[in-house]
FIMARBA-755311 format. One record per residue (C-alpha): residue number from 1; residue in one letter; x negated, y, z. Coordinates in pm, 1 decimal, m for minus. Each point is the difference from the previous one (the first is absolute). Layout:
N
NUM a X Y Z .
...
// end
This chain:
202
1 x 0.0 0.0 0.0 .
2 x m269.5 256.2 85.0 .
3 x m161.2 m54.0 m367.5 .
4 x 326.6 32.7 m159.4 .
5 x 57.4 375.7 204.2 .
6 x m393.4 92.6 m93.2 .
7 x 35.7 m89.8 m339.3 .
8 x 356.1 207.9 m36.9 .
9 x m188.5 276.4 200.9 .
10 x m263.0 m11.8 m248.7 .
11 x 253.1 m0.4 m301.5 .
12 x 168.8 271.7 139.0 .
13 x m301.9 208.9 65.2 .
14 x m161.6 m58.6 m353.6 .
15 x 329.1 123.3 m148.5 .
16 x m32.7 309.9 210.6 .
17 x m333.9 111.8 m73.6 .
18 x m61.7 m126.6 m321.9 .
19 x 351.8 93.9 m169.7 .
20 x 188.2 278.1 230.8 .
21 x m252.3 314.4 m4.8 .
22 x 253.9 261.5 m180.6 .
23 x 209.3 180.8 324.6 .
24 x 320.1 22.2 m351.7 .
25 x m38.8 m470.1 m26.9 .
26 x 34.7 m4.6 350.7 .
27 x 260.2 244.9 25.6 .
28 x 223.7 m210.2 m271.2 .
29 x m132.1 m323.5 146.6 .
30 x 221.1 119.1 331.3 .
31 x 295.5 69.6 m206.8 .
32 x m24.9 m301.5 m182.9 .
33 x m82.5 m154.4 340.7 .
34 x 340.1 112.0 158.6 .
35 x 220.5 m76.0 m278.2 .
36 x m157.4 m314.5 m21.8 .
37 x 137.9 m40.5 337.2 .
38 x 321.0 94.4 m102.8 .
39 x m12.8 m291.4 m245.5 .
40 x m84.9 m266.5 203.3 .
41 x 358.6 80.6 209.6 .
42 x 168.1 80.8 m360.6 .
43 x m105.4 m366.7 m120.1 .
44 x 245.4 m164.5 213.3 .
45 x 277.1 242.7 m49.8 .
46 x 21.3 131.9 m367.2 .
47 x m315.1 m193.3 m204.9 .
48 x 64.5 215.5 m322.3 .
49 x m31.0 289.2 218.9 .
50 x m329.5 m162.0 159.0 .
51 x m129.3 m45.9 m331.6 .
52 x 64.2 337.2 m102.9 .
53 x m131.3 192.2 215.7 .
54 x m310.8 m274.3 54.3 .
55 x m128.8 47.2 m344.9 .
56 x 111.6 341.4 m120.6 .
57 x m99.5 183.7 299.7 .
58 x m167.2 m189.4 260.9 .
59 x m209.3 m146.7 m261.9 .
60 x m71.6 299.3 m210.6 .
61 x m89.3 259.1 246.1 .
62 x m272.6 m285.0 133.6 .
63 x m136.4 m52.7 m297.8 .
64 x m25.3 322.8 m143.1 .
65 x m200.1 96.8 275.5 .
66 x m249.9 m254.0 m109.1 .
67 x m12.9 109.4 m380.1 .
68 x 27.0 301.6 7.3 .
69 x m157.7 192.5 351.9 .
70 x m259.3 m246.6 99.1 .
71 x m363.6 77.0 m103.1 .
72 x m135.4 m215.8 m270.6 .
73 x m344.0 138.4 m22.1 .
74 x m279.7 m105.5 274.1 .
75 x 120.3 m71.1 347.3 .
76 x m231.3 211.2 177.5 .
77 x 122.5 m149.3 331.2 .
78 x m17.2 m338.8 m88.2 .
79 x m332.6 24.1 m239.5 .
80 x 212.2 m201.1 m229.9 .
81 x 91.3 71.8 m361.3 .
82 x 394.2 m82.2 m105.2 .
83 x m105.9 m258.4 m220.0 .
84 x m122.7 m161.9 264.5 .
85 x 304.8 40.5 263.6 .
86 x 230.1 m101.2 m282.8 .
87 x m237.2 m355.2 m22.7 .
88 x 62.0 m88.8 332.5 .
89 x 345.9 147.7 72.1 .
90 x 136.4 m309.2 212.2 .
91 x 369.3 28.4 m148.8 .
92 x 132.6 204.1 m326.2 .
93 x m279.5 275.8 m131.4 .
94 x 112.0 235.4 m280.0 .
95 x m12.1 m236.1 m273.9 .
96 x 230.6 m255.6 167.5 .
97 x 208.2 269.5 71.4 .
98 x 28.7 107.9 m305.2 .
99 x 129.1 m343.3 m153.3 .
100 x 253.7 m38.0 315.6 .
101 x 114.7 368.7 m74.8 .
102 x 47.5 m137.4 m354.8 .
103 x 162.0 m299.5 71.6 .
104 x 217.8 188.3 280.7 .
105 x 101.4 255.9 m323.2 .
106 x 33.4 m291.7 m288.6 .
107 x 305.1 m164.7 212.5 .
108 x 293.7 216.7 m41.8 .
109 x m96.2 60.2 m322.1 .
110 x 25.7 m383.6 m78.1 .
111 x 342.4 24.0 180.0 .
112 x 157.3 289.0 m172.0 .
113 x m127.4 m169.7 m330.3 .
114 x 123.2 m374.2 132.3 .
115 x 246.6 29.8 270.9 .
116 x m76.3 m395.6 78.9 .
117 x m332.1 61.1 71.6 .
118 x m121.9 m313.4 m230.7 .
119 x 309.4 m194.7 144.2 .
120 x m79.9 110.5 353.2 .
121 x 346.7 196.2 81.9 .
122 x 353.6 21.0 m70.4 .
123 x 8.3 284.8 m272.1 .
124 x 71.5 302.6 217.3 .
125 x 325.3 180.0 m54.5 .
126 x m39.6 353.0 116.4 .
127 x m282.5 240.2 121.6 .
128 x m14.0 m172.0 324.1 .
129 x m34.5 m320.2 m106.3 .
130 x m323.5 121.6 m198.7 .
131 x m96.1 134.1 349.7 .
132 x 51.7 m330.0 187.6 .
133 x m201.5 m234.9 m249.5 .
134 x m258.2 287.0 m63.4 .
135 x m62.9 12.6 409.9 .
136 x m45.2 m407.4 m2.3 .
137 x m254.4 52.9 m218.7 .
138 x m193.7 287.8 142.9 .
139 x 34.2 m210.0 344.1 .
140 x m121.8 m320.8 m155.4 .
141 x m281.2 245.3 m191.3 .
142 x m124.4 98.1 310.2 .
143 x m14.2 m320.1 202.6 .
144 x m137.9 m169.2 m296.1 .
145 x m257.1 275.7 m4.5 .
146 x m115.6 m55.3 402.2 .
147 x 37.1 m379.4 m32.9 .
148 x m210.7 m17.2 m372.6 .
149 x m253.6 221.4 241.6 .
150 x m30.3 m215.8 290.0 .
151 x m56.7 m296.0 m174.0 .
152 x m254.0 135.0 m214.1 .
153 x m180.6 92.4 326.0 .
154 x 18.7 m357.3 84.5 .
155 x m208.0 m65.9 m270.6 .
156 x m242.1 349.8 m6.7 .
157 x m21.5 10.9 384.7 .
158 x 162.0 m298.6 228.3 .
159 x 363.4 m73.1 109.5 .
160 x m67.5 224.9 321.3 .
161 x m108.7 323.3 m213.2 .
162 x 361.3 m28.1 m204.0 .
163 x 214.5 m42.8 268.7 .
164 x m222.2 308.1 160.5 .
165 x 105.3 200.2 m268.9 .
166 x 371.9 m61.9 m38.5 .
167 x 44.6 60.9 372.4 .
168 x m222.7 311.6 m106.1 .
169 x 275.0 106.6 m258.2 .
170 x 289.6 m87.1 203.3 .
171 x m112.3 182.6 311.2 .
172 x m137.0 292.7 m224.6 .
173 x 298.4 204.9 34.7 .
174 x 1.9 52.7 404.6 .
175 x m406.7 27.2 m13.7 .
176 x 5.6 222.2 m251.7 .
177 x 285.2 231.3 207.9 .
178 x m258.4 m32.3 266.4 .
179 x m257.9 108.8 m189.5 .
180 x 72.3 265.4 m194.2 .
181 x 271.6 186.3 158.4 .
182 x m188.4 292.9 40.6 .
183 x m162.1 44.5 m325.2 .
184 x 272.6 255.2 m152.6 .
185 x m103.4 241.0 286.8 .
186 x m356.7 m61.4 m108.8 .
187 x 77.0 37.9 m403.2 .
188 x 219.9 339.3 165.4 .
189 x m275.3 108.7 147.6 .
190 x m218.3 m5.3 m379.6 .
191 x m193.4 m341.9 106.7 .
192 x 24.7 m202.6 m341.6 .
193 x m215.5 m236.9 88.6 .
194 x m10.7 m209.5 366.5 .
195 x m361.6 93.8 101.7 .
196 x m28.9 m367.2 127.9 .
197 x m227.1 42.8 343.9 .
198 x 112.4 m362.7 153.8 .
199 x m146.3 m107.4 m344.8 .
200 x m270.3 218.5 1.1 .
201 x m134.9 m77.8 340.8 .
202 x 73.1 m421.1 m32.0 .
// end
C-alpha cells in the first residue's frame, strides 16, 4: 500500500511541475476540476447531461489550458526540454490528445450521418434521441480512453503504475480543487506563470 500512495504521489507531482507552470492552465484546470465534480453526481442522475457538460466543458477548458497557455519552449525549472516531458508523460501527452480529441469530434458526426451508429442504436427519432446515443458514446469514448491507457501501462510500466494513474485521473478533480484554487487571484494579480519555489527548492 505505501508504494502504491508514493508512486500516485509521484504521478501527481510530475504532472504538477512538469505540465502545470501557466497561473491561466491552472486556473481552467480548477474550473474544469469543479465541473468535473459536478459530473460525477450528474452521471447517476441525467447521463446525457453528464456527458455534456464532461466533454464540452469540463473537458475543454482542461485541455485548452494544456495547448494553448502552457510553455512549450525550455522548462527552465525543470532543465527539461518539451520534447522530452511529452516522451515520458505517464498518461495522454499532446499527441494522444490530439487523436482522442479527434475521435471524441468524429462520433456525432458518424451519428448525424448514420443514426444506427454501424447497427449500434435504434435510429433516433428526434433531437434528443441524437443526444442520448451521442452521450453513450462520448461516455464509452472516455472510459475506453482511461482503460486503453491503463493497460498500455501494464505493458510500458507494470500493473501497479496503471492502476496509479487511473486513480490519478479519477481523483484529479478534488486534488486539482485543492491545488489550484488560488491561482485566479495569482493570474489577478498579473502572475502568468506559477514561479514554482516547492519545485525550485526540491
Amino acid at each position: 500500500m505505501k508504494s502504491f500512495l508514493d508512486a500516485l504521489r509521484e504521478q501527481r507531482w510530475d504532472d504538477h511541475r512538469f505540465y502545470h507552470q501557466s497561473r491561466i492552465n491552472q486556473s481552467l484546470h480548477l474550473v474544469s476540476a469543479i465541473s468535473f465534480v459536478c459530473v460525477y453526481v450528474l452521471i447517476f442522475t441525467d447521463p446525457v447531461l453528464a456527458a455534456l457538460v464532461g466533454w464540452l466543458f469540463s473537458m475543454v477548458t482542461r485541455q485548452v489550458g494544456h495547448f494553448f497557455f502552457e510553455p512549450k519552449e525550455y522548462d527552465q525549472v525543470n532543465a527539461a526540454t518539451h520534447e522530452y516531458k511529452e516522451s515520458i508523460k505517464v498518461g495522454y501527452n499532446l499527441f494522444r490528445k490530439v487523436i482522442l480529441m479527434g475521435i471524441w469530434v468524429a462520433t456525432p458526426v458518424v451519428l448525424y450521418f448514420d443514426p444506427t451508429f454501424l447497427g449500434l442504436f435504434e435510429p433516433y427519432a428526434d433531437t434528443y434521441g441524437f443526444l442520448h446515443s451521442m452521450s453513450v458514446l462520448w461516455i464509452s469514448v472516455g472510459v475506453g480512453a482511461v482503460l486503453f491507457r491503463m493497460v498500455h501501462l501494464f505493458f510500458l510500466q507494470g500493473v501497479q503504475a496503471g492502476v496509479v494513474w487511473v486513480t490519478k485521473i479519477l481523483t484529479d478533480p478534488f486534488h486539482d480543487i485543492m491545488l489550484y484554487w488560488k491561482s485566479p487571484f495569482y493570474l489577478l494579480r498579473g502572475e502568468l506563470l506559477d514561479p514554482m519555489y516547492d519545485v525550485r527548492h526540491a
